[in-house]
Backbone as a ProteinNet text record, in pm:
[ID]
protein_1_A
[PRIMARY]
XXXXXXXXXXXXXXXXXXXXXXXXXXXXXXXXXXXXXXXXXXXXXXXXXXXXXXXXXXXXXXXXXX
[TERTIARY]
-24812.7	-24783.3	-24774.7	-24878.6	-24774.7	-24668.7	-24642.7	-24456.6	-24486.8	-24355.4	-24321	-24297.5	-24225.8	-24222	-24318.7	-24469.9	-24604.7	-24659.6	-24624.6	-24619.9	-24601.6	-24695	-24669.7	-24680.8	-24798.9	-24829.1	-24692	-24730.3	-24661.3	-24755.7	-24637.6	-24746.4	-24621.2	-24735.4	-24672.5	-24564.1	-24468.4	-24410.3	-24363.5	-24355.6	-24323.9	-24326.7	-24360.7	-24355.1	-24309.4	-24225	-24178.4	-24270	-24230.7	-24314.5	-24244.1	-24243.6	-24215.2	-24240.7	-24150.2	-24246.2	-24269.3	-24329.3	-24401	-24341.9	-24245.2	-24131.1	-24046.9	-23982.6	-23858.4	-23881.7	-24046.9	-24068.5	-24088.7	-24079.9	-24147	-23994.2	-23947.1	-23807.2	-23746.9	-23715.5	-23639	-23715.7	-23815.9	-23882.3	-23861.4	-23856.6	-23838.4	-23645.9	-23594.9	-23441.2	-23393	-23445	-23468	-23554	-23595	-23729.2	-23826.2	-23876.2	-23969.6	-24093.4	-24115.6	-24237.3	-24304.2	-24460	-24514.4	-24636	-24730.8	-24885.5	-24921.7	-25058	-25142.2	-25241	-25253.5	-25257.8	-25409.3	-25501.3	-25665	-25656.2	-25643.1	-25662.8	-25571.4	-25551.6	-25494.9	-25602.9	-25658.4	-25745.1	-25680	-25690.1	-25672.7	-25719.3	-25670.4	-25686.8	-25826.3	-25883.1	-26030.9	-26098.4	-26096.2	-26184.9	-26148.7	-26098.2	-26129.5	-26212.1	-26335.6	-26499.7	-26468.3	-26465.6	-26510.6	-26431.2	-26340.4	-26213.9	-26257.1	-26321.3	-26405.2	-26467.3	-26568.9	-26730.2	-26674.1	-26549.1	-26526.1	-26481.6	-26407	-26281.5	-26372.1	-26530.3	-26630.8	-26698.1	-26696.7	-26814.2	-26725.8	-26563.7	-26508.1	-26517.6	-26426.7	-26446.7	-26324.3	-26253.8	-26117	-25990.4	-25935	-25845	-25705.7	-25686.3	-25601.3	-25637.4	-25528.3	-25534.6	-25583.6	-25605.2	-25645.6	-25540.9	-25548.1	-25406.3	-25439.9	-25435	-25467.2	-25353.2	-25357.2	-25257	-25251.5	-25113.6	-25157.4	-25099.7
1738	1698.6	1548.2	1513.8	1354.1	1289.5	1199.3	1132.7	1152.9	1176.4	1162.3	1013.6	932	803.8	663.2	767.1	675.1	729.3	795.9	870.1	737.3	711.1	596.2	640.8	743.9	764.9	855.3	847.1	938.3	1066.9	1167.6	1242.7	1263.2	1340.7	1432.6	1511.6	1544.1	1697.3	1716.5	1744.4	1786	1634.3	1561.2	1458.4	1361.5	1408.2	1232.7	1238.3	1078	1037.5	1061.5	1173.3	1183	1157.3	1050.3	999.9	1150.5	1125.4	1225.1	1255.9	1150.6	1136	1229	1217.1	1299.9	1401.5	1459.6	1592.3	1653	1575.8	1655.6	1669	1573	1615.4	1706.8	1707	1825.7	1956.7	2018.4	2109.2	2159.2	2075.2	2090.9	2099.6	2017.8	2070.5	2277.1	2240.9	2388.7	2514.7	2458.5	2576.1	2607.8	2535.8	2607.9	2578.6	2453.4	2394.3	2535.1	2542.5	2647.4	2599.6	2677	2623.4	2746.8	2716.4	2863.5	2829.6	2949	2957.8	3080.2	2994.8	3102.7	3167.5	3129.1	3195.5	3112.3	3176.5	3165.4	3163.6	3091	3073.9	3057.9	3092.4	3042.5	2928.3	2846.1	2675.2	2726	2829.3	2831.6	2780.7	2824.8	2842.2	2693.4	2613.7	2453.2	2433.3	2410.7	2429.9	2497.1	2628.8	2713.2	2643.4	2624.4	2595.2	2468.4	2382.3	2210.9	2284	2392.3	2388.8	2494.4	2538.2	2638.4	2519.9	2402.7	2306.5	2221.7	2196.7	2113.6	2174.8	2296	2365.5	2432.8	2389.4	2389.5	2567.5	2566.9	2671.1	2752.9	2740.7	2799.5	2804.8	2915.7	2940	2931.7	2795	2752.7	2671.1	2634.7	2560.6	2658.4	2634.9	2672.1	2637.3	2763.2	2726.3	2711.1	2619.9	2681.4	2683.9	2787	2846.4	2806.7	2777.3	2676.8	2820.1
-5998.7	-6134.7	-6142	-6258.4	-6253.9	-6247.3	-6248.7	-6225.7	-6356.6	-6423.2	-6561.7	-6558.5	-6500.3	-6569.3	-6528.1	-6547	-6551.5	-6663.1	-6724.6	-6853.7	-6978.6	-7050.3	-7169.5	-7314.2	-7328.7	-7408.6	-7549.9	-7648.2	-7738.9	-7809.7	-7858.4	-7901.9	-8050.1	-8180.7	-8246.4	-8260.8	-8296.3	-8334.4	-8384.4	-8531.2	-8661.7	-8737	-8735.3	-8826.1	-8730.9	-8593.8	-8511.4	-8391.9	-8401.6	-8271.4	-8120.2	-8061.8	-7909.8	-7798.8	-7690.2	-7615.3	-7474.4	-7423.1	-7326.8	-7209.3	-7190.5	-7073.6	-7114.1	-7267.6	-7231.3	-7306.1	-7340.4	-7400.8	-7264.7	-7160.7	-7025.3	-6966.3	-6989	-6900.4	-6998.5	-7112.7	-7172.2	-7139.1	-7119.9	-7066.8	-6933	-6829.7	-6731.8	-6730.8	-6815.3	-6809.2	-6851.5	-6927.7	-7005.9	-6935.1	-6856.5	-6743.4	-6866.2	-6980.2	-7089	-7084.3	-6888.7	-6934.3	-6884.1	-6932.9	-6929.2	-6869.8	-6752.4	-6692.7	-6664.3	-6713.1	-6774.2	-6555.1	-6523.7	-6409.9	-6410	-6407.4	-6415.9	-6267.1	-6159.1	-6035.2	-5935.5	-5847	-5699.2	-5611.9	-5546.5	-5387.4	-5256.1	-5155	-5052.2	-5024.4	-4929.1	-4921.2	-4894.7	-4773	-4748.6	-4854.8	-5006	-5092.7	-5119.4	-5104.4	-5168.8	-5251	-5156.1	-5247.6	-5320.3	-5326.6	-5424.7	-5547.6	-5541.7	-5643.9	-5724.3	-5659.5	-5688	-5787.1	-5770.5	-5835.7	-5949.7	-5927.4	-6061.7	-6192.2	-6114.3	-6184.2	-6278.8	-6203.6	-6244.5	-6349.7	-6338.6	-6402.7	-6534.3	-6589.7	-6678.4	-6742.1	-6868.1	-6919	-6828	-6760	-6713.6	-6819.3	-6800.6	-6930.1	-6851.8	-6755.1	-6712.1	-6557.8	-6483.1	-6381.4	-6265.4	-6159.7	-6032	-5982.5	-5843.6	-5762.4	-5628.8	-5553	-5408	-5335	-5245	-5131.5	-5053.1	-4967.2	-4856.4	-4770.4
[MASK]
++++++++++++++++++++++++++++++++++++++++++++++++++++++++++++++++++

């Protein structure tokens, strides 16, 4: 995950401006952050995991197993 506090940007939400740091830390205080998880690989599959990540269209992150 990124460091949250290399985090600059702001975003939206309901009309205020929120910075990204502490929409990420209140999430993570709360356990509500949420990551959509397309597959699990074994580290073997590395490659495989590159050419799926490249070739887009995943309805979430890749996981590899160590």
């Amino acid at each position: 995950m990124t460091n949250p506090d290399r985090l600059h940007w702001n975003r939206r939400r309901g009309g205020q401006t929120v910075s990204s740091k502490l929409w990420l830390q209140k999430r993570l205080a709360t356990g509500t952050l949420t990551i959509r998880v397309a597959d699990v690989l074994p580290l073997e599959q590395a490659a495989e995991a590159h050419r799926r990540t490249e070739a887009g269209g995943l309805p979430g992150r890749l996981v590899l197993a160590v």
